[in-house]
Structures are given as C-alpha cells and as structure tokens.
C-alpha positions in Angstrom: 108.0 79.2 161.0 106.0 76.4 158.8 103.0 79.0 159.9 104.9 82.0 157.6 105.9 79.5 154.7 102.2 78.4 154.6 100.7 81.9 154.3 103.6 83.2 151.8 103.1 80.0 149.5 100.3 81.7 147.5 102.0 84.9 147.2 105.3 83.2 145.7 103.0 81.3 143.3 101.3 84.1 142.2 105.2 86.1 141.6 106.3 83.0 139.6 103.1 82.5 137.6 103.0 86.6 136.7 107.1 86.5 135.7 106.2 83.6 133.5 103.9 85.4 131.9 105.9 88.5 131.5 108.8 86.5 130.2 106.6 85.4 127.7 105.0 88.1 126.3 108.6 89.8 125.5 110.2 86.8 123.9 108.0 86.5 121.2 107.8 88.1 118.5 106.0 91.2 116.5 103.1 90.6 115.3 102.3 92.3 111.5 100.9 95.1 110.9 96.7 95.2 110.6 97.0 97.2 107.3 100.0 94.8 105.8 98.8 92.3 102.6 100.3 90.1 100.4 101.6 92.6 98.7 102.8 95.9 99.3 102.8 97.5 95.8 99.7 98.5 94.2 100.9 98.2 90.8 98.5 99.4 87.5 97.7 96.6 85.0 99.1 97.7 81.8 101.1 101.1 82.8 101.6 104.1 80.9 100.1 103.8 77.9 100.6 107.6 76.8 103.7 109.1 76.2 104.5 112.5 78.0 103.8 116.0 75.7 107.0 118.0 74.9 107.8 120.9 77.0 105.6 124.0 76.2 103.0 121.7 74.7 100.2 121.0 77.2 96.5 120.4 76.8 95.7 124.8 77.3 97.8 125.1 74.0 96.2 122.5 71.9 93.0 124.2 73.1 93.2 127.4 71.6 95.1 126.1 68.2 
C-alpha cells in the first residue's frame, strides 16, 4: 500500500499544481484591449469652422453662376 501512495504522489502533485494554475488564470481579470489609448475620442483641434450652405445651394450651383 505505501508502494501505490509512493508511485501516485507525483501524479497528485502534478493535479494540484495544474488546478492552481487553472484557478488562476480565471480569477483574474481582462486584460485591455491592444488597440485601446488614453483616449478614445479622436477629437479635431478647432472644429467646424464653416457653416453649412442653405439647401439647394451647393458648390455645382455657385459654379455655373
């Protein structure tokens, strides 16, 4: 019997080292995205400086005036 417990020590070892592990790796945490920054808007410096042309009034008709 001490014979059985001898040879199966190694393989009980190895079960509690690999559930350790595994225990491990799900309790923690995500980890952020590769792509993510500081900031997630990429905003313009300054904005809209033009205002928007009137309906009917684009850049074809001031053309051909």
């Amino acid at each position: 019997m001490a014979i059985v417990a001898i040879l199966l020590l190694p393989v009980v070892t190895m079960l509690l080292y690999g559930m350790d592990r595994t225990e491990d790796w799900l309790a923690r945490g995500p980890k952020p995205p590769r792509h993510a920054r500081g900031r997630h808007l990429r905003l313009i410096h300054g904005g809209r400086r033009e205002t928007a042309t009137p309906a009917g009034r684009g850049e074809a008709d001031t053309e051909a005036a």
